[in-house]
Backbone of each chain as ProteinMPNN parsed JSONL, in Angstrom:
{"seq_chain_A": "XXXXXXXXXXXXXXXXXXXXXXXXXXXXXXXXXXXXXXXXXXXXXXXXXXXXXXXXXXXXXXXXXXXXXXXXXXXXXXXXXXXXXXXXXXXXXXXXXXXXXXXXXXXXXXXXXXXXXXXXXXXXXXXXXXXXXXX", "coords_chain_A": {"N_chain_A": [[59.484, -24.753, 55.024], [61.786, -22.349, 54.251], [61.815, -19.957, 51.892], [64.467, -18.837, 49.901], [64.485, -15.739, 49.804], [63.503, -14.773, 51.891], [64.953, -15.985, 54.129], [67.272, -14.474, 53.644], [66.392, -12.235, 54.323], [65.37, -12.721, 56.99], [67.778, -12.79, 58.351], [69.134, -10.439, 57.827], [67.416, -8.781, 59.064], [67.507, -9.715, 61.97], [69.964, -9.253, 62.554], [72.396, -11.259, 62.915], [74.292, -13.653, 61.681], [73.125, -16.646, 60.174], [72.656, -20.065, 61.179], [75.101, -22.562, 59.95], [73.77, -24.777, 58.979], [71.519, -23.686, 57.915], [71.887, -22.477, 55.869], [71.901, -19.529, 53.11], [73.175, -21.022, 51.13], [72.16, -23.8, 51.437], [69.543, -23.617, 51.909], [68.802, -23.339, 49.108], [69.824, -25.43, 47.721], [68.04, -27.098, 48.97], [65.62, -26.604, 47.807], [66.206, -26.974, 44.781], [66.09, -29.688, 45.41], [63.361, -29.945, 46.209], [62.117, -29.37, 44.096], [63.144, -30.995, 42.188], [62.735, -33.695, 42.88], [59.831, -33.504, 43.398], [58.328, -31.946, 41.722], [57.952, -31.832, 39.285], [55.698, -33.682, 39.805], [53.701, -32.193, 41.244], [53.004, -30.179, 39.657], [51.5, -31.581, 37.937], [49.595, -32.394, 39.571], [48.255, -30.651, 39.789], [47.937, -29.197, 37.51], [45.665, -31.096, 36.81], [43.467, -31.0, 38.343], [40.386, -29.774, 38.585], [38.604, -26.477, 38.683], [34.976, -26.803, 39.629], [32.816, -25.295, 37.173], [30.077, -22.969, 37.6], [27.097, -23.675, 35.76], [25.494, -21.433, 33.962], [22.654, -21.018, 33.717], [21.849, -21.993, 36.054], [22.835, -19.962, 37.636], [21.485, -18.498, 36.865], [18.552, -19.194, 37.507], [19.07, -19.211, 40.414], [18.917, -16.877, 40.734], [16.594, -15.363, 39.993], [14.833, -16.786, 41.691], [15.569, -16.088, 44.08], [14.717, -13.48, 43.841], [11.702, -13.49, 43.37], [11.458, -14.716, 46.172], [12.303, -12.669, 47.578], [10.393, -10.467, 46.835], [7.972, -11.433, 47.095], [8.102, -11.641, 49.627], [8.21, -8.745, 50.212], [5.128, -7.849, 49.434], [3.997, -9.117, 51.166], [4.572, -7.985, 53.412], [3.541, -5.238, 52.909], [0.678, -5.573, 52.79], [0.202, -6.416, 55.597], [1.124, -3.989, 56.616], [-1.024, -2.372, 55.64], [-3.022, -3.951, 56.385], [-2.716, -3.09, 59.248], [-2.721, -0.678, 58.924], [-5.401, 0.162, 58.473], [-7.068, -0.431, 61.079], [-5.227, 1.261, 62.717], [-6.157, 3.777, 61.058], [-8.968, 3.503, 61.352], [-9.43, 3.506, 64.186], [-8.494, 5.998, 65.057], [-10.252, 7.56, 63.19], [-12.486, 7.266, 64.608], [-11.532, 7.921, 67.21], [-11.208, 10.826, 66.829], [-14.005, 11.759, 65.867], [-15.415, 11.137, 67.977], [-14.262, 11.96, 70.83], [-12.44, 15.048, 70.725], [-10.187, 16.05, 72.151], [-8.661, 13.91, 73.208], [-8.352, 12.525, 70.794], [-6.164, 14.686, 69.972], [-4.341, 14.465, 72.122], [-3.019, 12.16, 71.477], [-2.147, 12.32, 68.554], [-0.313, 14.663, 69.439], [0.978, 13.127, 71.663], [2.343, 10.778, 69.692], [3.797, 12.428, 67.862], [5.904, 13.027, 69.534], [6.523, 10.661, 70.891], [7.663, 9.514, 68.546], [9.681, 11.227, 67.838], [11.909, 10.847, 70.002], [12.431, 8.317, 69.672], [13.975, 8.394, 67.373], [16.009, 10.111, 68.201], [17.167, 8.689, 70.14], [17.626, 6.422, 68.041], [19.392, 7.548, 66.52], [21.322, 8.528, 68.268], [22.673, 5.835, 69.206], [23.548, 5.022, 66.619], [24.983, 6.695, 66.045], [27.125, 6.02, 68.23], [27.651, 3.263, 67.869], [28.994, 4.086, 65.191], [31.285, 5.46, 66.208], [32.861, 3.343, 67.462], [33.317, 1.175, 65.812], [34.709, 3.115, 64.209], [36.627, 3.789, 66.311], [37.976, 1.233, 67.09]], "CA_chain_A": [[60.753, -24.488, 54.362], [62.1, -20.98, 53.971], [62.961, -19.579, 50.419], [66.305, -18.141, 49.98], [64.842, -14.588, 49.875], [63.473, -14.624, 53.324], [66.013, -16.1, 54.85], [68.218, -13.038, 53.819], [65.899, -10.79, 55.241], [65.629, -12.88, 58.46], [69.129, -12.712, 58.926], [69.06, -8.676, 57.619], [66.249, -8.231, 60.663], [67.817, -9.765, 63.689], [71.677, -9.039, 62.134], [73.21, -12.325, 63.158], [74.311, -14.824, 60.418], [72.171, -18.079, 60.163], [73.337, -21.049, 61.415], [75.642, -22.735, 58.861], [73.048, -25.664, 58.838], [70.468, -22.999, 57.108], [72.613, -20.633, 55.522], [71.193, -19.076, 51.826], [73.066, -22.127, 49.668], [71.588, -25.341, 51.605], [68.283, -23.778, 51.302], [68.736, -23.06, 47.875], [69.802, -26.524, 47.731], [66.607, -28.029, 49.464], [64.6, -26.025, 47.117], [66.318, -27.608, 44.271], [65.772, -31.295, 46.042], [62.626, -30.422, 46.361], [61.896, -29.134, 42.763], [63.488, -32.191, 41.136], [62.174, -34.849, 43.218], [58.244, -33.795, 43.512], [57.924, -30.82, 41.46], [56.686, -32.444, 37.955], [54.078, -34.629, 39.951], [53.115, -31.333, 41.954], [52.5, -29.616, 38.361], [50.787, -32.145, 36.793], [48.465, -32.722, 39.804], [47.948, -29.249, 39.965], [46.942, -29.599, 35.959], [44.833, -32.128, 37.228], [42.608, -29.986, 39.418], [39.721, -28.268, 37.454], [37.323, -26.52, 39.278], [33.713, -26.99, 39.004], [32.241, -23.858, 37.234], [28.454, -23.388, 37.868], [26.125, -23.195, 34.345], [24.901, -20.073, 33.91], [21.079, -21.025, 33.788], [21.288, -22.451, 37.502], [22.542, -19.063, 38.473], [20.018, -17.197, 36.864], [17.591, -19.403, 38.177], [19.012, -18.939, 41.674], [18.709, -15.138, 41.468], [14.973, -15.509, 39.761], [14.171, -17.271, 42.635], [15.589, -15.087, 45.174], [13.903, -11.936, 43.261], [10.807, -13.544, 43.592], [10.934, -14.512, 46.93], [12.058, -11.099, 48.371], [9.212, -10.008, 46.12], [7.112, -11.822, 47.983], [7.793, -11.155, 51.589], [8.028, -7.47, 50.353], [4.248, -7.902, 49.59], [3.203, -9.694, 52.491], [4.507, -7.384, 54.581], [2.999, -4.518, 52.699], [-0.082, -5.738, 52.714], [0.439, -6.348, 56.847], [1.073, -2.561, 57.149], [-2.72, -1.643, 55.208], [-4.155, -4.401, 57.692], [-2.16, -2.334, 60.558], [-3.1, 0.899, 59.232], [-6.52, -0.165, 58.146], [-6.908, -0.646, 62.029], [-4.766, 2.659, 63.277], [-6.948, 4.964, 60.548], [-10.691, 3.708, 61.915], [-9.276, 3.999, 65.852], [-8.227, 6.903, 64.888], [-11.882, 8.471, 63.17], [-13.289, 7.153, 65.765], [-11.174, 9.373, 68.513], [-11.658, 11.903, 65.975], [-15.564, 11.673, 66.05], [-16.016, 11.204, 69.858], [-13.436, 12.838, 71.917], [-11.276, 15.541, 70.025], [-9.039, 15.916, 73.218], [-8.261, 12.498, 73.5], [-7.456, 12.404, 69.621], [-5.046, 15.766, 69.849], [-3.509, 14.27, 72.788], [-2.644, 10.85, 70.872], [-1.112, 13.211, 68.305], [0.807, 15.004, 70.2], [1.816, 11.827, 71.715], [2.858, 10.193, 68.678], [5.178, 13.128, 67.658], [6.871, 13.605, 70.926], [7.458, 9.217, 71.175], [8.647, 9.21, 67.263], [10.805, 12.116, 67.986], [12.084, 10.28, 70.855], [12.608, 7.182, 69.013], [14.396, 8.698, 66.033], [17.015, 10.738, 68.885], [17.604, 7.128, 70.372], [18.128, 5.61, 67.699], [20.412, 7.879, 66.077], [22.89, 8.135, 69.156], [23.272, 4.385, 69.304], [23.873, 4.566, 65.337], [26.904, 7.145, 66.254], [27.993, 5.414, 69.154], [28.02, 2.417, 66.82], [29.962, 4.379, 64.238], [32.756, 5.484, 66.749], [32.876, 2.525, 67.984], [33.637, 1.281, 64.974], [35.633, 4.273, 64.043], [38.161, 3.538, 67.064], [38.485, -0.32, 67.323]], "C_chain_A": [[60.792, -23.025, 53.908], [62.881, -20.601, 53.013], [63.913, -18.808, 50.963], [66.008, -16.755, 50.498], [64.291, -14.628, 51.695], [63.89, -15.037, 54.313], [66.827, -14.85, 55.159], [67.68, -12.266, 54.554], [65.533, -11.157, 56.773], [66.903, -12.403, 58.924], [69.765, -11.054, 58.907], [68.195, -8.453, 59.146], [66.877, -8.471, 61.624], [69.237, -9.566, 63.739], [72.816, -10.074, 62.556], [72.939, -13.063, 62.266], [74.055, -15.923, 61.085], [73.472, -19.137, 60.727], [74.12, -21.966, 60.425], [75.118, -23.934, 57.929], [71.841, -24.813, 57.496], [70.833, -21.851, 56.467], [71.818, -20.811, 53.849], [71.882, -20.827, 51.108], [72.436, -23.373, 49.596], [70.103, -24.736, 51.358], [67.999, -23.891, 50.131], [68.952, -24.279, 47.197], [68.731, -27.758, 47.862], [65.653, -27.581, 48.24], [64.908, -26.746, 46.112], [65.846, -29.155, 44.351], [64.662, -31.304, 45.482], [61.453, -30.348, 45.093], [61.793, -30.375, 41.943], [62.375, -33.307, 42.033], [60.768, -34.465, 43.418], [58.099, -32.1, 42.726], [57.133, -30.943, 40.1], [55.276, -33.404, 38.625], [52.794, -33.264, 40.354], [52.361, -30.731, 40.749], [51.311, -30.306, 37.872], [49.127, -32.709, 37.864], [47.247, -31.42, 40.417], [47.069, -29.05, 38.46], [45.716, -29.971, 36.26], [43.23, -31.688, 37.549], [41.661, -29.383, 38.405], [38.579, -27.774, 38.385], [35.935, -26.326, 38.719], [33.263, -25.685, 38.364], [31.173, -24.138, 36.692], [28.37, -22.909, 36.263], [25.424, -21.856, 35.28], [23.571, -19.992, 34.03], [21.121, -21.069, 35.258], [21.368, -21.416, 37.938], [21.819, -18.015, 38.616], [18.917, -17.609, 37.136], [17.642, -19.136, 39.823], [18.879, -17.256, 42.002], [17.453, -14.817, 40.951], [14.541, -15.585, 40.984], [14.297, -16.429, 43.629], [14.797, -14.167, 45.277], [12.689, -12.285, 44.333], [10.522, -13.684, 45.244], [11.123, -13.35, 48.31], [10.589, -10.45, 48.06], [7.773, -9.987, 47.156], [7.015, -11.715, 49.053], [7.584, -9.682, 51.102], [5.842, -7.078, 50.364], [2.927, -8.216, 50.545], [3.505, -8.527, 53.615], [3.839, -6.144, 54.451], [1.414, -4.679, 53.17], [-0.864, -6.137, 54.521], [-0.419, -5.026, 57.099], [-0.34, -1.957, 56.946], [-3.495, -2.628, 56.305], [-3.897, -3.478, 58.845], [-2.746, -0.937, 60.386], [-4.916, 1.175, 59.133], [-7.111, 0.466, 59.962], [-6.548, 0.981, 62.877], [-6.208, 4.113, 62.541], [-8.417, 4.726, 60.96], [-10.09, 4.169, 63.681], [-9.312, 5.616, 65.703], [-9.382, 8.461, 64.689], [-12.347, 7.88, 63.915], [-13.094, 8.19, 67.72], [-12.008, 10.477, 67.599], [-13.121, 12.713, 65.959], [-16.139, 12.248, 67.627], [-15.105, 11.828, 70.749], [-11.773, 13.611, 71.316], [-10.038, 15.659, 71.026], [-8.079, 15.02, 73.359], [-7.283, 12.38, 71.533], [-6.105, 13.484, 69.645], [-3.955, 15.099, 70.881], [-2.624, 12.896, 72.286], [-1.666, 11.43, 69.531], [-0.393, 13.466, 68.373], [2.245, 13.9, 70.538], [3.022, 10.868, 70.872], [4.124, 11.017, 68.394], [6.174, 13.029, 68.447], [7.947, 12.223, 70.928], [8.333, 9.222, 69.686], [9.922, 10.054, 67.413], [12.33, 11.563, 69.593], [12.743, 9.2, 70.732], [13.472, 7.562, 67.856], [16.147, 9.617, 67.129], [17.997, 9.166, 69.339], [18.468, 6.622, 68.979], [19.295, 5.887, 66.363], [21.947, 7.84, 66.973], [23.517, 7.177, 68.985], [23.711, 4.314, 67.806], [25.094, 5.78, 65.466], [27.466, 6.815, 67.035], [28.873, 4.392, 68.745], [29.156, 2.713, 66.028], [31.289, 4.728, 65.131], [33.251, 4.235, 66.742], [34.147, 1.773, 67.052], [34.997, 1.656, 64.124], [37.556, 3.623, 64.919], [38.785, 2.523, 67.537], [38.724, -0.953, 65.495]], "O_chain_A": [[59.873, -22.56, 53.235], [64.106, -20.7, 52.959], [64.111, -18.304, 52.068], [66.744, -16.282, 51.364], [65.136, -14.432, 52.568], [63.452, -14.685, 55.408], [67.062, -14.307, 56.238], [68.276, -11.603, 55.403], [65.402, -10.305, 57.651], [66.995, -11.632, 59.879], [70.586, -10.574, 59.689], [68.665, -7.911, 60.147], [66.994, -7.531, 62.41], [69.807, -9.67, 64.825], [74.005, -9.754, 62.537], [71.797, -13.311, 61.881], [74.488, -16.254, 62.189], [74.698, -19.025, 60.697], [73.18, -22.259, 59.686], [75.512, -24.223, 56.799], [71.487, -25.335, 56.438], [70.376, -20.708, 56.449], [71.306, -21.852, 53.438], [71.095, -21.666, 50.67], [72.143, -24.015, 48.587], [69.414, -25.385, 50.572], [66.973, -24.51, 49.849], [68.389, -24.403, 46.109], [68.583, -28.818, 47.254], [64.914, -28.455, 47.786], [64.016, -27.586, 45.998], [65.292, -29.716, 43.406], [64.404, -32.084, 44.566], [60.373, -30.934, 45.023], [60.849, -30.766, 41.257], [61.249, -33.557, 41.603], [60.233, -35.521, 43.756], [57.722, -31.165, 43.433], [56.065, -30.402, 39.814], [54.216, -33.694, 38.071], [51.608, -33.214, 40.028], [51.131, -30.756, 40.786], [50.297, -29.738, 37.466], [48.07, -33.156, 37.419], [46.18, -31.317, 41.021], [45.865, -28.818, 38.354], [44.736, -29.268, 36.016], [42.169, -32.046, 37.037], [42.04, -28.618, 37.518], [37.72, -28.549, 38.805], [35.702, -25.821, 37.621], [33.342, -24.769, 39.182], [30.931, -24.96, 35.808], [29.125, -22.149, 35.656], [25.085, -21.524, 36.416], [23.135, -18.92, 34.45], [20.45, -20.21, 35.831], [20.445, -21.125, 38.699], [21.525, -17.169, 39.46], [18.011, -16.776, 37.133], [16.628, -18.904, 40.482], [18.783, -16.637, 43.062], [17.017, -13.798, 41.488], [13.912, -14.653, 41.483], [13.283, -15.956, 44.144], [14.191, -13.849, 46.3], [12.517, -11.84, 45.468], [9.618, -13.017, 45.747], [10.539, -13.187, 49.382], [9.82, -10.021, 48.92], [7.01, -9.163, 47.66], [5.922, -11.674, 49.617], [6.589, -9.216, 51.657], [5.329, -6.257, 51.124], [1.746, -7.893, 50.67], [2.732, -8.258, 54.535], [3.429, -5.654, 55.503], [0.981, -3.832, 53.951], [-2.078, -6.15, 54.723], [-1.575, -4.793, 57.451], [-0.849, -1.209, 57.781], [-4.422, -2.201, 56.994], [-4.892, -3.068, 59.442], [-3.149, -0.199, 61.284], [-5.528, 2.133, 59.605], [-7.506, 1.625, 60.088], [-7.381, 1.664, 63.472], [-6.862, 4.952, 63.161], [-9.147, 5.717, 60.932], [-10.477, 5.218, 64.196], [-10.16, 6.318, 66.254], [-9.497, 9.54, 65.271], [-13.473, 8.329, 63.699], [-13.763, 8.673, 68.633], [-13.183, 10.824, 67.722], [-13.297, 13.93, 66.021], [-16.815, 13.152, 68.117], [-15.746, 12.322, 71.677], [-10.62, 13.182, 71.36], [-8.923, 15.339, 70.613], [-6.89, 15.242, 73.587], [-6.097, 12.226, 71.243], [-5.02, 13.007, 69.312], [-2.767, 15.154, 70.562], [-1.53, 12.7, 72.817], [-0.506, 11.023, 69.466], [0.556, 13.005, 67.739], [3.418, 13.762, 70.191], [4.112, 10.432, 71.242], [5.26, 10.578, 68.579], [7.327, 12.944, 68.025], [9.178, 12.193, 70.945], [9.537, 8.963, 69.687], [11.042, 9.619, 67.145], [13.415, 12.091, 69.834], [13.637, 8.949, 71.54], [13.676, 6.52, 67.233], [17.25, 9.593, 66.584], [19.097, 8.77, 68.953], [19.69, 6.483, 68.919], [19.836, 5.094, 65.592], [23.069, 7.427, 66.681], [24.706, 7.212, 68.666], [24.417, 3.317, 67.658], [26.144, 5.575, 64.857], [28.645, 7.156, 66.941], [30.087, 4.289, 68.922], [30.149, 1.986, 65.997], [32.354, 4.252, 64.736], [34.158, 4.008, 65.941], [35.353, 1.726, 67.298], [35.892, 0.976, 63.622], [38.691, 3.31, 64.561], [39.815, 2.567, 68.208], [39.107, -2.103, 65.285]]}, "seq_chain_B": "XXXXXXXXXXXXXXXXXXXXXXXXXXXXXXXXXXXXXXXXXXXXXXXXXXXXXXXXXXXXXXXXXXXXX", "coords_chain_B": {"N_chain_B": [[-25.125, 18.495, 53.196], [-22.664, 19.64, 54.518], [-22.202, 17.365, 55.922], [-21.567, 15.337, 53.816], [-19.278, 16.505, 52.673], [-17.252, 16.656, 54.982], [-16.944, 14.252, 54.889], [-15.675, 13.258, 52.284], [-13.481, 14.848, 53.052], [-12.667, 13.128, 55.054], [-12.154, 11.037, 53.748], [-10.432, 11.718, 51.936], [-8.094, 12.096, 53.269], [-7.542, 9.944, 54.57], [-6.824, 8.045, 52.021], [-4.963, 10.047, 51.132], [-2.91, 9.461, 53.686], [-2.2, 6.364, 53.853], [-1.487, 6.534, 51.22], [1.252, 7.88, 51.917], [2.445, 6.44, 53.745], [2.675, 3.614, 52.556], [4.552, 4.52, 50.688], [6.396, 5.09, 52.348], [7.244, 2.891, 53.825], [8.156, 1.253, 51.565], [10.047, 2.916, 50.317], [12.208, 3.212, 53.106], [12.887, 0.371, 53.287], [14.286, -0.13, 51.326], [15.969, 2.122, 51.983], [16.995, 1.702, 54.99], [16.197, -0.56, 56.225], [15.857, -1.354, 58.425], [14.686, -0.09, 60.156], [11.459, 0.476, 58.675], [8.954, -0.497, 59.662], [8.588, 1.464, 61.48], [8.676, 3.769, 60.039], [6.697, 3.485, 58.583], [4.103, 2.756, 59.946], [3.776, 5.189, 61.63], [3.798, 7.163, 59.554], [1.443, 6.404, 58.592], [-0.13, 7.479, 60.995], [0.188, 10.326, 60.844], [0.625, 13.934, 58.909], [2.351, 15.878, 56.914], [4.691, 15.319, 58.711], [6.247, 13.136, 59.274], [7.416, 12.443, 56.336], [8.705, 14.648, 56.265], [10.255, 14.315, 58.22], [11.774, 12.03, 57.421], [13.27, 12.518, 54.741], [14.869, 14.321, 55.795], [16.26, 13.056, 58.21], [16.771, 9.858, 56.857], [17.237, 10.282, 54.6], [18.224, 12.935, 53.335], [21.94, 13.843, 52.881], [24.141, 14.413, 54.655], [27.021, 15.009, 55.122], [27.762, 15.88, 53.246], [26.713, 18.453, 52.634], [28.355, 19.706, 54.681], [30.639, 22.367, 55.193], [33.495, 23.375, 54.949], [35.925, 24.877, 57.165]], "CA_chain_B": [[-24.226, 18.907, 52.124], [-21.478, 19.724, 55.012], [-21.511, 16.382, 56.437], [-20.842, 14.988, 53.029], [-18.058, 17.524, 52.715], [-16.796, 16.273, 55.847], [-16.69, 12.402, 54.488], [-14.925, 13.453, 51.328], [-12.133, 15.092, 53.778], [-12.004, 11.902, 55.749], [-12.042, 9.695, 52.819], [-9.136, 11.909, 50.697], [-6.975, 12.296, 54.334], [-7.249, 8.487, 54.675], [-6.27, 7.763, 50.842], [-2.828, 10.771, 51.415], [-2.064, 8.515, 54.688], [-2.505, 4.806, 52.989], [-0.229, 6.682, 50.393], [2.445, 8.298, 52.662], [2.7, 5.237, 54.773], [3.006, 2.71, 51.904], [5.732, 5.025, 50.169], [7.634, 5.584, 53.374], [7.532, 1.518, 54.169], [8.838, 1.188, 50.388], [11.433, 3.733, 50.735], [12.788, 2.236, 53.934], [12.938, -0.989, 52.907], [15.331, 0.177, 50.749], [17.312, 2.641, 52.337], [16.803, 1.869, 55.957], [15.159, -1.506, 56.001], [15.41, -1.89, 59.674], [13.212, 0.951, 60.758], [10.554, 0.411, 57.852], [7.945, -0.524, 60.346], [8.494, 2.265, 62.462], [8.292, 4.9, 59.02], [5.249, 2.961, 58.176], [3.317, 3.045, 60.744], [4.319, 6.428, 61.667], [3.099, 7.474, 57.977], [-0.285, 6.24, 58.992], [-0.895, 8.131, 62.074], [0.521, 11.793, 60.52], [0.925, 13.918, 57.414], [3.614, 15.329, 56.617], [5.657, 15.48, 59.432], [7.031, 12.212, 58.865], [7.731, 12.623, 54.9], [9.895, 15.732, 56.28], [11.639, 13.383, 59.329], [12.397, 10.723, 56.575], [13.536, 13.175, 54.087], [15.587, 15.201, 56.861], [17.618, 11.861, 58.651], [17.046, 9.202, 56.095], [17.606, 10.537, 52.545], [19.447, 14.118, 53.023], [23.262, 14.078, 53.182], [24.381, 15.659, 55.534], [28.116, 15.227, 54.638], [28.065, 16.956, 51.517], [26.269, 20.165, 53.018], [29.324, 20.897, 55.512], [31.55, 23.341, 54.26], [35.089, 23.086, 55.064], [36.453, 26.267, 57.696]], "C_chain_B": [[-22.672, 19.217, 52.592], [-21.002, 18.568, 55.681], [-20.938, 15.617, 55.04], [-19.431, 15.204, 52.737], [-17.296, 16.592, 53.252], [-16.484, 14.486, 55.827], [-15.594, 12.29, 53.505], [-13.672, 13.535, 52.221], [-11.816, 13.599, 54.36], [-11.203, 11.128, 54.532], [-10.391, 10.466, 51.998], [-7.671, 12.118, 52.057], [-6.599, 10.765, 54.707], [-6.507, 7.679, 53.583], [-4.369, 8.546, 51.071], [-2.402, 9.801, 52.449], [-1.662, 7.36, 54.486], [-1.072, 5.221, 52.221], [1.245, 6.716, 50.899], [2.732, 6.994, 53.461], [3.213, 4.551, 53.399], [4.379, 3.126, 51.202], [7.129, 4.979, 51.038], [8.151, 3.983, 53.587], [8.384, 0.984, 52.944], [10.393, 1.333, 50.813], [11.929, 2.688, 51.543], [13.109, 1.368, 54.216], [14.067, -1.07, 52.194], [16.392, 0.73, 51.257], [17.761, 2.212, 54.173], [15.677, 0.302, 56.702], [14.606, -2.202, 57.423], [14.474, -1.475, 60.592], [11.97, 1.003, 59.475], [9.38, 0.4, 58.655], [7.399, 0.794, 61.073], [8.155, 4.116, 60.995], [6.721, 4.799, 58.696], [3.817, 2.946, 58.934], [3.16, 4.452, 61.778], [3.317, 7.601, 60.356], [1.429, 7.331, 58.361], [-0.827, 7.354, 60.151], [-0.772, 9.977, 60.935], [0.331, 12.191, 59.391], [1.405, 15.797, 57.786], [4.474, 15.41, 57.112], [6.272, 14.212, 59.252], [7.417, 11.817, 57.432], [9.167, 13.653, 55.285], [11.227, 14.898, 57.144], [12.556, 13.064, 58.158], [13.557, 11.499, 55.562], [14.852, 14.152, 54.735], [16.567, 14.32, 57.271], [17.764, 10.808, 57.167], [17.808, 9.314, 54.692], [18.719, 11.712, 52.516], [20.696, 13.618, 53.632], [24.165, 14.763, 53.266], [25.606, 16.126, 55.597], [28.691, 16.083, 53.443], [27.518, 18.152, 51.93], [27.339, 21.087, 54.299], [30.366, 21.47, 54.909], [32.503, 23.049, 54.909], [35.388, 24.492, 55.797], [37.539, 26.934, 57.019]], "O_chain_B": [[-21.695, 19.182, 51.843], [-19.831, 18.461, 56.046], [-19.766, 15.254, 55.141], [-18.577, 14.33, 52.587], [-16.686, 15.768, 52.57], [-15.912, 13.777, 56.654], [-14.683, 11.477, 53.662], [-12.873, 12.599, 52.261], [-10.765, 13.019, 54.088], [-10.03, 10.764, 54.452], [-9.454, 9.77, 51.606], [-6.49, 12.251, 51.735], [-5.471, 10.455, 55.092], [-5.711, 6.797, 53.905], [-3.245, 8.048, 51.133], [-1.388, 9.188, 52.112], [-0.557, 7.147, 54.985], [0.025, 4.681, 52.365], [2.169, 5.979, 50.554], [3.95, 6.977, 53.637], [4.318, 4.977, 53.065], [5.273, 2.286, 51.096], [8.314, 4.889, 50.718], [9.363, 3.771, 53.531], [9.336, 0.264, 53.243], [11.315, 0.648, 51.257], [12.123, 1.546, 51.128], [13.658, 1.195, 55.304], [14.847, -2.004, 52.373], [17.526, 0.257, 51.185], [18.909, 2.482, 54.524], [14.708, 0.336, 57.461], [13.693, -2.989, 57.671], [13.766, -2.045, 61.422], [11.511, 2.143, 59.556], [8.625, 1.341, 58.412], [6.225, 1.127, 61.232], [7.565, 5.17, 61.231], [5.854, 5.666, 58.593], [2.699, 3.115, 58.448], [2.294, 4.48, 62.652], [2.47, 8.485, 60.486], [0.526, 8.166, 58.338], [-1.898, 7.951, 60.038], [-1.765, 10.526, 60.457], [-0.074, 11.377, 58.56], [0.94, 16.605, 58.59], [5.464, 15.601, 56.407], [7.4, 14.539, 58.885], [7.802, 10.65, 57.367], [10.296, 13.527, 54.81], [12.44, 14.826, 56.947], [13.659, 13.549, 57.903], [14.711, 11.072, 55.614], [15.707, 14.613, 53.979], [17.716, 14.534, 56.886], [18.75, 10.949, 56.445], [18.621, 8.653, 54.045], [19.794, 11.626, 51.923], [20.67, 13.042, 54.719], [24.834, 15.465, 52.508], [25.791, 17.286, 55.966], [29.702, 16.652, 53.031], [28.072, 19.097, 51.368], [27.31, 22.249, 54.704], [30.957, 20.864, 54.015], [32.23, 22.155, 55.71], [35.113, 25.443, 55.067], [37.951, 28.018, 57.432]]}, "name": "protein", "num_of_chains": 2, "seq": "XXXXXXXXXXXXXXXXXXXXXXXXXXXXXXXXXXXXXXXXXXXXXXXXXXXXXXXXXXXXXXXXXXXXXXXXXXXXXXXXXXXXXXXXXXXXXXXXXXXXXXXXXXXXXXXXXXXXXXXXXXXXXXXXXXXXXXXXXXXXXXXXXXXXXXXXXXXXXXXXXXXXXXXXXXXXXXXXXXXXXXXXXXXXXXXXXXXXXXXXXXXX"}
């Protein structure tokens, strides 16, 4: 059902007057109908309605909990990276020790792929942003 | 007395890397949480060319340093 005012402005937009079935006073009419005959039940079951609102402890227990268990992967994974580097820093004195060539060239290496890896993966993060940008 | 030397260096170049790595995996976690691995393990091999990367793409902003023609 179409209030009165956007009727007018249908009939303003396409510039032909409404059919005389839907002209501004019968809607204005229906609207009345439909006021009187279901508009105090609509109210009152609208009253009716309460929504649930959460206690405040549960949600500070649900963001405790979260804390903690970001907390916790953040640790696990830290504690990953010292097994990982644990690992990288003996390989590492061990090139170091026995074949300085071999270590300089692993070096090298490293810079050249990170630098490599960091060009990558900036393009795709402005390709992304056009992307973005123009859709 | 110089191989000692030479243990100390290991031992205080292994402690700065442990550091720089764990800081950079931090960091990145935060600002950048998808490449963290790749700061972190990165951090371990070097020093301080990847403090300057991180510091250079990750953290400086680079929008605020262009001037206007």
């Amino acid at each position: 059902m179409k209030s009165r005012k956007t009727q007018q402005t249908d009939q303003a937009s396409t510039g032909k007057p409404q059919s005389p079935r839907n002209s501004p006073d019968d809607s204005f009419d229906d609207d009345k109908a439909f006021q009187e005959l279901l508009g105090d039940h609509l109210m009152k079951w609208d009253a009716s309605i309460k929504p649930p609102t959460p206690v405040l402890s549960t949600l500070e227990q649900l963001v405790s909990e979260q804390k903690q268990l970001l907390s916790r992967r953040l640790w696990r994974d830290l504690l990953m990276l010292w097994v990982v580097g644990g690992l990288v820093l003996s390989g590492m004195l061990l090139l170091f020790q026995h074949n300085m060539i071999v270590f300089v060239v692993v070096q090298t290496g490293s810079i050249i792929a990170a630098a490599i890896f960091l060009i990558l993966t900036q393009r795709s993060k402005f390709k992304e942003g056009q992307y973005k940008w123009n859709n | 007395m110089e191989q000692l030397t030479t243990v100390i260096i290991v031992i205080l170049a292994g402690i700065v890397l442990m550091c720089q790595s764990s800081w950079l995996f931090l960091n990145a976690s935060r600002h950048t949480p998808r490449y963290r691995w790749f700061w972190g393990v990165w951090g371990m091999i070097q020093f301080p060319l990847p403090l300057l990367f991180y510091w250079l793409i990750v953290r400086k902003d680079w929008s605020r340093t262009k001037t206007k023609p």
